[in-house]
C-alpha positions, 0 to 999 in steps of 0.5 A: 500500500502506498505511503501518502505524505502530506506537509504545508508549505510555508515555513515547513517546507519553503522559506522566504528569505526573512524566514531562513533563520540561518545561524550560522557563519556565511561561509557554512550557510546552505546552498539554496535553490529557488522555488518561487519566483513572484513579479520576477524577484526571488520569493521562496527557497529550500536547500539543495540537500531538500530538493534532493530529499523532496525528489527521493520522497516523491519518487518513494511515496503520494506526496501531497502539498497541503496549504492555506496558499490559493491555487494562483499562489500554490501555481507559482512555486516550482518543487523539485521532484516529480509533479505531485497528482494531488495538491490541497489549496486554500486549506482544504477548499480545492482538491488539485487533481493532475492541477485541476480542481475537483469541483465535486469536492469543492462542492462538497465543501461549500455546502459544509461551510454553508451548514456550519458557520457565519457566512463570508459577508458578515465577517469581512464587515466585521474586520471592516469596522475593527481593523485600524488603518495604522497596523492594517497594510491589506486586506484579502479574500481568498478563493472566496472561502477565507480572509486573511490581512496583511498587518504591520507587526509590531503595531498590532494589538495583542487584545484585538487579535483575542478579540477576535479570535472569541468573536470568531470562535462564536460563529464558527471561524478560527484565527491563526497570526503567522507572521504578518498575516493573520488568517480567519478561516470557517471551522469546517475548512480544513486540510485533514478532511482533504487528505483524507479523501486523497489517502481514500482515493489512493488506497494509503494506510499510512499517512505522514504529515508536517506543519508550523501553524495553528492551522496545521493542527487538525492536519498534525492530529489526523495523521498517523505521524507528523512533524512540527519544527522548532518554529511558528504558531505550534511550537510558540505555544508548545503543543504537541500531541501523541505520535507528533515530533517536535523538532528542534530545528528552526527555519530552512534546516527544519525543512530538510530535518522533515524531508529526512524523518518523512523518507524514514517513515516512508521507508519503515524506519 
């Protein structure tokens, strides 16, 4: 049976370059390869020795990128290794299927976030009336499923981000800060319940799984084992949970770690 191995992106598997976290003196620092190329600049990047990794694994087991990213925004990163057949766009909103959208699972969704929780309207007015102009920069809508704003960091106040983390909480929508994006997702959007589907449609009895954020959570929970990295939302608040490793590695050497501990588990190890 095949081995499905589904990891977020940003900050686990690719870095910005604010997000490399490289310690160590320039001339042992990591030769690094490109991954994303956004408006002709330079935007993400792994280490030569992931992208090596992340071939062997994609060569080894179903590897499926799972992330928050829209479908616009997951098309512009270039992986190394053989194209994925399924990817999980907009936290679970889009299956990607050979890079096209399984609207019957879209539909699927749409018709959970209708049943379950406050609809998109009521929560884009809400940030309208609340977010202050001096920390907001941009405000996004994302495959009209979620919003997420762009925020200077050091202005925010702490007490409007748990404000309205409990105005969400009420009507059935979360809040995860990752940087200088604070991401308000409807509860029933989730990349496990994505995955779950893939492992169906593969036939997989093993799934891997790694995340930095808050949003990776139920991800982290739903598979058999899984990975944080010494970094983000998870490890800021410690959480951890059974059959889940918190690693000690921070930024793009967290990626590489991931990509080796995902081949031993793929292999048996």
């Amino acid at each position: 049976m095949p081995v499905l191995v589904a990891s977020d992106l940003d900050r686990t598997l690719i870095y910005s370059a604010a997000a490399l976290a490289l310690t160590m003196p320039d001339a042992r620092a990591p030769r690094l390869l490109c991954v994303e190329v956004h408006e002709a600049k330079p935007l993400s990047f792994m280490t030569e020795t992931s992208a090596q990794l992340l071939t062997d694994l994609g060569d080894a087991a179903v590897f499926v990128p799972t992330t928050t990213r829209t479908r616009k925004q997951y098309q512009r990163i270039n992986l190394p290794g053989p194209a994925p057949k399924y990817a999980i766009c907009a936290n679970g909103g889009h299956l990607l299927v050979d890079g096209v959208t399984d609207e019957d699972w879209h539909g699927s969704v749409l018709a959970r976030l209708a049943d379950e929780c406050a609809p998109l309207g009521e929560v884009q007015e809400y940030l309208t009336q609340t977010a202050d102009p001096l920390w907001l920069r941009k405000q996004r809508i994302a495959e009209d499923l979620f919003v997420y704003l762009v925020v200077e960091r050091e202005l925010l106040p702490e007490e409007w981000v748990k404000e309205l983390a409990a105005w969400a909480e009420n009507r059935g929508w979360t809040v995860s800060l990752q940087g200088r994006k604070i991401y308000f997702v409807p509860k029933p959007l989730t990349k496990s319940s994505a995955v779950r589907e893939v492992a169906r449609r593969t036939g997989a009895e093993l799934t891997l799984a790694a995340g930095d954020s808050l949003l990776d959570a139920d991800l982290l929970l739903a598979a058999d084992r899984g990975w944080r990295p010494g970094h983000g939302e998870l490890a800021d608040t410690a959480w951890t949970a059974p059959e889940i490793t918190a690693l000690p590695e921070r930024g793009v050497l967290a990626g590489e770690r991931i990509l080796r501990e995902f081949l031993k588990g793929t292999r048996g190890q």
